[in-house]
C-alpha positions as a printed Julia matrix, in Angstrom:
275×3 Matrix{Float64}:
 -17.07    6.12   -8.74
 -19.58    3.1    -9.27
 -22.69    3.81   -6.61
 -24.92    1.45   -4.78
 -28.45    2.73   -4.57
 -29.86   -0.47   -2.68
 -28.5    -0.58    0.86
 -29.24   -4.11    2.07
 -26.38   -6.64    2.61
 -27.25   -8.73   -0.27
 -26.92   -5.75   -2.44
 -23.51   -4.91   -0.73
 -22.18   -8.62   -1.72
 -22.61   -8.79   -4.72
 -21.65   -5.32   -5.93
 -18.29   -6.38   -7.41
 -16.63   -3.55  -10.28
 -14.73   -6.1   -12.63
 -12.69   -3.55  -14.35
 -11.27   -4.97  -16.99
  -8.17   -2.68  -17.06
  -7.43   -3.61  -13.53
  -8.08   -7.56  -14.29
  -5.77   -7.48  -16.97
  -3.05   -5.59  -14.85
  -3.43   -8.06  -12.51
  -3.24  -11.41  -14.23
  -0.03   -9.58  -16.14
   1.71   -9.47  -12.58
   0.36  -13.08  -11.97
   1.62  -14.43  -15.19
   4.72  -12.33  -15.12
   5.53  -13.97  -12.08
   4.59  -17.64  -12.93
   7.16  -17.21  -15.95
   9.77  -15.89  -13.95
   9.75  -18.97  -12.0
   9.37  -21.18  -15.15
  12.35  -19.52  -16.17
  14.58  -19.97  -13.27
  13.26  -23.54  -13.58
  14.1   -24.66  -17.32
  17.58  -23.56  -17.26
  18.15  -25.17  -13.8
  18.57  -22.85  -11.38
  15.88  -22.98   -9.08
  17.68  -25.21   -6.71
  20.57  -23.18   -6.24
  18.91  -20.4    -5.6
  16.78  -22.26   -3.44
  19.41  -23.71   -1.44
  21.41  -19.77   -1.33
  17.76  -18.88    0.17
  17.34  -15.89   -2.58
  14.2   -17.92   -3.6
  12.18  -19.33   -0.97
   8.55  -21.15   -0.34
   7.1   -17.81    1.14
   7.95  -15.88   -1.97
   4.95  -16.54   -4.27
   2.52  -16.66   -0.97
   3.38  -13.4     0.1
   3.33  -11.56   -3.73
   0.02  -13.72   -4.51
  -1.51  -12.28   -0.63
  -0.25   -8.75   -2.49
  -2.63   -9.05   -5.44
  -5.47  -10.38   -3.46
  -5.18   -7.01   -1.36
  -5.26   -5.05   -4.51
  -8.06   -7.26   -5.91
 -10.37   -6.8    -2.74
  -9.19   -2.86   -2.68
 -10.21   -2.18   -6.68
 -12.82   -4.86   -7.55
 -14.72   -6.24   -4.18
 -17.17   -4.61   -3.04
 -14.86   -2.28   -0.79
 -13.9    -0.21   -4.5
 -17.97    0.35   -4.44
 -18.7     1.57   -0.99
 -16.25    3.96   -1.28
 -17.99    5.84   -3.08
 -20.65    6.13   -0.31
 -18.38    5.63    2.49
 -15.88    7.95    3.4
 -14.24    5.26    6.07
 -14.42    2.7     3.74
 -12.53    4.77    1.17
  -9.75    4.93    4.17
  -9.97    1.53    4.56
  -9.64    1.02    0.56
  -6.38    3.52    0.52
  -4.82    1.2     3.56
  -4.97   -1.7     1.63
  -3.3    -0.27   -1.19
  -0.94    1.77    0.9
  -0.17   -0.43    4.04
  -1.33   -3.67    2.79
  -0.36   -4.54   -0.75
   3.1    -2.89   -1.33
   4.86   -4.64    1.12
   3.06   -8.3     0.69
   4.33   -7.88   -2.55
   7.93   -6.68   -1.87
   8.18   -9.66    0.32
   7.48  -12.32   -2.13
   9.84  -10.49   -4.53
  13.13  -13.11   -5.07
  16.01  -11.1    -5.27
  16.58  -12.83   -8.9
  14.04  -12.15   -9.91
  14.82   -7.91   -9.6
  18.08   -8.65  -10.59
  16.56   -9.62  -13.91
  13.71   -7.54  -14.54
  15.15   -4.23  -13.29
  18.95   -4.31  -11.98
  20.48   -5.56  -15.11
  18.28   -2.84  -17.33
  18.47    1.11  -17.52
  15.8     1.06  -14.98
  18.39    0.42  -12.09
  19.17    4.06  -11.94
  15.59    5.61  -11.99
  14.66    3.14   -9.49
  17.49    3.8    -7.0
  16.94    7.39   -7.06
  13.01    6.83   -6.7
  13.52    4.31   -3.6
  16.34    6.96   -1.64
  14.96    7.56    0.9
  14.36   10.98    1.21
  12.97   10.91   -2.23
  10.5     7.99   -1.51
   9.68    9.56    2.19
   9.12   12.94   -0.17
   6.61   11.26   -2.86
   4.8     9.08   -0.52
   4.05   11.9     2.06
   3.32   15.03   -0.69
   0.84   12.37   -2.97
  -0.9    11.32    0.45
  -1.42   15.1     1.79
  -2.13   16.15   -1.86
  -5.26   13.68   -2.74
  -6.79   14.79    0.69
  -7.11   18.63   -0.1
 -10.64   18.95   -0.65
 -10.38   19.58   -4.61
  -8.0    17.0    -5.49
 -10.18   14.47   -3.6
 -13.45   15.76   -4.68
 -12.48   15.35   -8.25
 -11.07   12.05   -7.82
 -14.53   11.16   -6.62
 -16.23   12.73   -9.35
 -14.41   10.86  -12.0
 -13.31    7.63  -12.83
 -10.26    8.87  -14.59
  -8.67   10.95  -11.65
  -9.62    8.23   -9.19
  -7.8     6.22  -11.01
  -4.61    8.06  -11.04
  -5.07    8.86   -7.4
  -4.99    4.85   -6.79
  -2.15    4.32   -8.73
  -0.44    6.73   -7.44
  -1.09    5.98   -4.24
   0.36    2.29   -4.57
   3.64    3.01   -6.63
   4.57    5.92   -4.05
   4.19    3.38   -1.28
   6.47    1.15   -3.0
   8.81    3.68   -3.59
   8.66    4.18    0.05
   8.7     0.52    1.52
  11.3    -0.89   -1.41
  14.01    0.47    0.91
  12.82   -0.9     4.18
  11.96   -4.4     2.75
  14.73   -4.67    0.22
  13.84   -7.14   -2.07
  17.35   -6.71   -3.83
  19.05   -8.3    -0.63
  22.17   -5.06   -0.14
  22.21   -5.06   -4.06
  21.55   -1.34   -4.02
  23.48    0.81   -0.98
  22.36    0.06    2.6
  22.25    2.18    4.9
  25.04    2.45    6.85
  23.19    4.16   10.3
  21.61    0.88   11.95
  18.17    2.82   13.31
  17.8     4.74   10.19
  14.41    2.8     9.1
  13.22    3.2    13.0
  13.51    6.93   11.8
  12.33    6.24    8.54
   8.94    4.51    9.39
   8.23    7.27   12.81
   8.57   10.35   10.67
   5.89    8.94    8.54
   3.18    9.06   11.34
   2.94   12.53   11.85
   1.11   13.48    8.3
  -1.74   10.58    8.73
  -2.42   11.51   12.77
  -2.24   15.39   11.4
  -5.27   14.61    8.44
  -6.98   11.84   11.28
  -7.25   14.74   13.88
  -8.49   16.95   10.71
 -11.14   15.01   10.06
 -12.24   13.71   13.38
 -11.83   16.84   14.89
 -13.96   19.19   12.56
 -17.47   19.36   12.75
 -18.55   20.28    9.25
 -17.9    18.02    6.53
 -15.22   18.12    4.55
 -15.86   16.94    1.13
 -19.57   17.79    0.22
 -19.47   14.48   -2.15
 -20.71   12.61    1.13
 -23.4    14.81    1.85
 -24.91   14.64   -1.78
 -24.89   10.36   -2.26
 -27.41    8.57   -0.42
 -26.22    7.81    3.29
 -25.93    3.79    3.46
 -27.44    1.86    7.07
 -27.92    5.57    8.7
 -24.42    6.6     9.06
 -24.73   10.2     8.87
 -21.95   12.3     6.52
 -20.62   13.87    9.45
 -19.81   10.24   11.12
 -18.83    8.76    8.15
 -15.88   11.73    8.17
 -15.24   11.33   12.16
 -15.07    7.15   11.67
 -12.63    7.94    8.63
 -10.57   10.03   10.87
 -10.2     7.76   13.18
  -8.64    5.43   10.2
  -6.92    7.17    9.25
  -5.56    7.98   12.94
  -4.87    4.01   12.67
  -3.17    4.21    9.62
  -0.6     6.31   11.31
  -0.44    4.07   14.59
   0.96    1.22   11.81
   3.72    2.86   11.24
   4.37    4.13   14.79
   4.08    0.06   15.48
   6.14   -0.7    12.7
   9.07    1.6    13.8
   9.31    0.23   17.17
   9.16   -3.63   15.77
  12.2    -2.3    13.48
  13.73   -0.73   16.47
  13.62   -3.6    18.86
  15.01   -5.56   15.85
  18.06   -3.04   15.74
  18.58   -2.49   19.24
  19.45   -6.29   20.83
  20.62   -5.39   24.59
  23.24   -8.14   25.66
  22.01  -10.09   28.75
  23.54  -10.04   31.5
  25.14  -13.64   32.98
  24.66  -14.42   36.39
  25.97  -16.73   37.93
């Protein structure tokens, strides 16, 4: 991982990573996106689908917010801090868990899925990858496998593995959000039990508060990487693992939150008339 040897503020600011991999995947999904809309424009049908609501004005906010999260996680200076800060690595794995896999499922247009993947082989391989025990199964495993002190070690250690942890930390998350968002608007099978994605989004606290009270909890530290980088504004390596913990403790109060916003959606008590 790129280091920062000067600790002052100024130094922190402008330590951007411009990978040009990751730039280039980027303005792909940008332009991708931009020519969808071009298409559905030239042969006329951006109206009507504007006017069935399958495209709407939020769309390209909420997919361009998306890319912005995975720009500040990968390039900004959060991508080089945390490789000296274990909580700012947590906070980097939020964004591209929590943060930019659902902005951009939300500014997905149904048409625009029904194009790129529903009319193609992919359908298939993507249904099966977004069921949801599967996606609760990928998402869960990848997150509790990059924290076992090897695996995450070597993804600090080298650029290649960290790599592949991060993407494989964002497409598993999609996996797992794809059926709770939808994009494809019932176009794949719904779920026919009304709280199932209450269920769906609580079961998925219990791994993050399990690794939080891991990490806040023990007093050595975990993954000796920490202790061998120089310690940024005096945050000892033992701290940085407790503040982590307690991230990653929040990460899993998200989806705790979550679940009860989708339960109070499902659950709609009649009220009572008086009178």
């Amino acid at each position: 991982m790129p280091l920062l040897e000067d600790p002052t503020l100024f130094a922190v600011l402008r330590s951007w990573s411009w990978e040009p991999v990751i730039l280039l995947g980027l303005g792909l999904a940008a332009a991708g996106y931009i020519y969808a809309f071009h298409h559905f424009r030239s042969h006329g049908w951006l109206p009507r689908l504007a006017q069935r609501g399958l495209v709407q004005r939020r769309h390209p906010w909420f997919f361009a917010a998306g890319l912005l999260a995975l720009f500040l996680a990968l390039l900004s200076p959060i991508d080089v801090l945390a490789g000296l800060l274990f909580w700012v690595h947590m906070v980097q794995h939020i964004l591209l868990i929590m943060v930019a896999p659902p902005l951009i499922l939300l500014g997905l247009p149904p048409p625009l899925i029904r194009w790129l993947i529903l009319e193609t082989k992919l359908r298939g391989v993507l249904n099966w990858l977004t069921s949801p025990l599967v996606a609760f199964a990928l998402y869960n495993t990848n997150l509790l496998a990059w924290h076992l002190p090897a695996l995450y070690q070597a993804a600090l250690a080298n650029e290649l593995i960290h790599a592949l942890e991060h993407a494989f930390f964002f497409y598993t998350a999609l996996f797992y959000w794809w059926r709770l968002f939808d994009p494809t608007h019932g176009w794949f099978p719904i779920w026919p039990w009304p709280p199932a994605k209450w269920l769906y989004l609580m079961v998925a606290a219990p791994p993050s508060y399990i690794l939080g009270s891991i990490l806040w909890g023990y007093n050595r530290v975990v993954y000796p990487y920490y202790e061998l980088v120089p310690r940024l504004w005096g945050v000892t390596a033992l701290a940085d693992q407790h503040y982590a913990g307690l991230l990653m403790w929040a990460h899993g109060w998200m989806f705790f939150m979550a679940s009860m916003i989708a339960f109070f959606a499902w659950y709609r008590p009649e009220v009572e008339q008086v009178g």
